[in-house]
N, C-alpha and C positions, 0 to 999 in steps of 0.2 A: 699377522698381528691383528687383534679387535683392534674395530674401528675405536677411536676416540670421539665424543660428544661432550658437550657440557651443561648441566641442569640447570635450565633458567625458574623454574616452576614447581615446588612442592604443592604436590594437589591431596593426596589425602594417606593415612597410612594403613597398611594390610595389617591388621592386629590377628588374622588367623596364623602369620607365623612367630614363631619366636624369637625371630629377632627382629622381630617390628619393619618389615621390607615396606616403602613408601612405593607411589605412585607419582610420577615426576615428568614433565616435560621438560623437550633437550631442545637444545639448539638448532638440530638439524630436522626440526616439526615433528617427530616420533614423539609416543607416549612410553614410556619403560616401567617397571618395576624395579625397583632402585633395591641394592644389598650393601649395607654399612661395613666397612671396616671397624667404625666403633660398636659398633653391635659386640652384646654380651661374648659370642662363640668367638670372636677374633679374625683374623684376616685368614684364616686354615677354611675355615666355612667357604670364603671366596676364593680360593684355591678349587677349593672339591667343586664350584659349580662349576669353574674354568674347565679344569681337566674334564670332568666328566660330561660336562654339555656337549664341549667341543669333538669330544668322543664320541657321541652317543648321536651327534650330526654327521660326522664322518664313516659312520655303520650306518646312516639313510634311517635313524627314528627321527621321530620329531621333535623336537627339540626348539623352544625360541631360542632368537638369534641373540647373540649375547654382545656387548659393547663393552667398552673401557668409559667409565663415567669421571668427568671434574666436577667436586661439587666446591661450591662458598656457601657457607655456612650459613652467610647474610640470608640466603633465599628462606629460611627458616623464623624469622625475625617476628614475624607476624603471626606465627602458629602458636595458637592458644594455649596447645598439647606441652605441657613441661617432660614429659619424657620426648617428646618428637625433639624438641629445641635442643636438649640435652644430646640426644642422638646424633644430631646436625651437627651439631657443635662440635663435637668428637670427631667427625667423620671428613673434617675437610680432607681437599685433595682427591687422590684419585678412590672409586668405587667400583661398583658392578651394577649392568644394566642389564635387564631380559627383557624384550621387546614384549607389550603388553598386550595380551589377545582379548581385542573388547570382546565381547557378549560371550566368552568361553563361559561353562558350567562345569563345575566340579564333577569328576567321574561318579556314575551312579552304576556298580553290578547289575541292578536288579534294573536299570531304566536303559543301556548299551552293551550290546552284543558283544566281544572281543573274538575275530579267531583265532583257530589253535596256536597256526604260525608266528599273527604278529603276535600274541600272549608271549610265545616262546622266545622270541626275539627279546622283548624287554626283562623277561623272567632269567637269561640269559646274559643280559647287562647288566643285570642291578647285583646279579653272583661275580661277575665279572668285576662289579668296581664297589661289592661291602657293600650294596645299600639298606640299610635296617632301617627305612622310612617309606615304605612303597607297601604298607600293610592296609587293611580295613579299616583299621582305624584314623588311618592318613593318608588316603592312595595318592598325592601327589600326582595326579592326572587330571588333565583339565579334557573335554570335548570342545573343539573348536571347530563351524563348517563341517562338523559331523566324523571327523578325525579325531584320533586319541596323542595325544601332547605330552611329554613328559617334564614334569619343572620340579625343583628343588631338591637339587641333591647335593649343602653339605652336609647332612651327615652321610656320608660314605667315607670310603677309604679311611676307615679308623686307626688305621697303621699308621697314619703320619701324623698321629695326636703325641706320638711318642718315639715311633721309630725302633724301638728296643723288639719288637716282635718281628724285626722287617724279617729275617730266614723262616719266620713258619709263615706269614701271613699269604704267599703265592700259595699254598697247600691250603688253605683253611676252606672246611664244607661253608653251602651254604642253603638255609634250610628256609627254602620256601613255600613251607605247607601252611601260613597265613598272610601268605603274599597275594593280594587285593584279585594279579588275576590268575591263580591256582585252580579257579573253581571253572576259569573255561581249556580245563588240557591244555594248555601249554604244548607245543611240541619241542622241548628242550633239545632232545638231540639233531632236529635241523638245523636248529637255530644255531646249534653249538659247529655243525659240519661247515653252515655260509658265513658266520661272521667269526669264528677264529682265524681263518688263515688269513683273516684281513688284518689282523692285530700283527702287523710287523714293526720292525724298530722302529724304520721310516714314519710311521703313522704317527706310534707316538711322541716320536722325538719332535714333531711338528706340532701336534698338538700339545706340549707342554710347554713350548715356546712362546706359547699364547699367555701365560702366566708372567703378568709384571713382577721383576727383579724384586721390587718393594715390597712385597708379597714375600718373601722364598728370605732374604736376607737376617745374617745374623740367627740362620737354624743350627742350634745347639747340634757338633758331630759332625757338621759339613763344611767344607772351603769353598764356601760361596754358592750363588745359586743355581748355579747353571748342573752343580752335583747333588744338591736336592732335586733337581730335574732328572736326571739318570736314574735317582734311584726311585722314582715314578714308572719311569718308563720298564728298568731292569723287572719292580714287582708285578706290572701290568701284563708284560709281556710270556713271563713266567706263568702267570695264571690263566692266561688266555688260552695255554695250548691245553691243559685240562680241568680246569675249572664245570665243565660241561659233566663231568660224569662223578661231582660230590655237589650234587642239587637235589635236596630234598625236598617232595613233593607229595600230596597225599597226606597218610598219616602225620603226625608231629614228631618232632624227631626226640627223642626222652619221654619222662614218664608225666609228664603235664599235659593236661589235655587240654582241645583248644580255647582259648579267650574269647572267642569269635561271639557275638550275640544270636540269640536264637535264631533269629532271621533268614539269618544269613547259613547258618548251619543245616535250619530246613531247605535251604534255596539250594544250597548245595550236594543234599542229599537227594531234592527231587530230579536236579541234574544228572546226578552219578546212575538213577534207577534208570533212566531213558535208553 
């Protein structure tokens, strides 16, 4: 189970994501990055960083370490910000917390190397668990101590926005030809030989256990939460053992060609000559 802490301290809020994630001090002298249940996306968003943090730590990437957050509302009281207050307010009770990595820098292609393996590792996980936020446009990577970090993934596993896709969604490609780090090779099929056979039931049955009840409850289709929890674990599982070899890479996959800004297009082009 995440540890539990409780927020004495609204310190400021991160307005680069969308759902307004805060800066907050706990009880147990840690700084976090605080995620709202009342936030716009819902408590599913806090689901997806559960499962897949806790995931994506138990494969050995890097990952902050994630906490069970109590918030009171009160601590909000004196923020100026009428959406913060508003937010607060909504949000009492239990949250989510990712341990805050002071002086980290958002990931720069053109400023940090990636190589091929660990590329392929995360290029690997993010097919592994739907992630359609780890683009150029949003690489969700932070540098920390000269390490590459990965944070913020609910948007993933888009299956469980609805559940009605859950028999194709272990089948579905997934097409990483402007996935942030595409442009340093990737070596997809190691990556796919050393961390699938790690994806056993055991793993994730542990790992979704990590998800508060209060979370999972009252999902339309299931008798209670512990079968929202299975049927996590039954699609993960499923897609783990092939998911490796419907990764698309390189070209785009249809007839759109890439979004990517020029930059980046020559940068990648002047790699591909080498």
């Amino acid at each position: 189970m995440l540890t539990e802490v409780t927020a004495i301290r609204y310190v400021t809020p991160l307005r680069e994501g969308g759902s307004l994630p805060g800066i907050v001090e706990a009880d147990d002298l840690g700084t976090y990055v605080m995620k709202f249940t009342g936030a716009g996306q819902g408590r599913k968003t806090l689901v997806a960083e559960v499962v897949c943090g806790q995931l994506g730590r138990r494969l050995g990437l890097r990952v902050p370490e994630l906490v069970r957050m109590q918030l009171d509302p009160v601590i909000g009281l004196s923020e100026p910000d009428q959406e913060v207050q508003e937010l607060l307010k909504a949000s009492g009770g239990l949250n989510l917390g990712m341990d805050y990595l002071p002086g980290s820098l958002g990931f720069d292609p053109l400023a940090f190397e990636v190589g091929a393996q660990e590329a392929g590792r995360v290029v690997w996980f993010d097919a592994l668990i739907g992630n359609v936020d780890r683009s150029w446009r949003n690489p969700n990577l932070l540098v920390w101590h000269g390490q590459l970090w990965l944070i913020d993934h609910g948007a993933t596993m888009i299956w469980h926005h609805g559940w009605r896709g859950l028999d194709k969604a272990a089948g579905k490609p997934y097409d990483a030809s402007e996935h942030v780090l595409a442009p340093f090779a990737p070596d997809v099929a190691a990556a796919a030989e050393a961390l699938a056979p790690l994806i056993t039931e055991e793993l994730l049955t542990e790992v979704v256990a990590d998800v508060p009840d209060e979370w999972l409850t009252d999902e339309p289709g299931f008798d209670g939460p512990d079968a929202v929890r299975r049927a996590y674990v039954e699609v993960l599982l499923e897609r783990a053992a092939t998911v490796g070899g419907r990764i698309t890479l390189g070209e785009r996959a249809g007839e759109e060609p890439s979004k990517a800004p020029e930059w980046l297009r020559v940068w990648v082009e002047g790699k591909a000559s080498k």
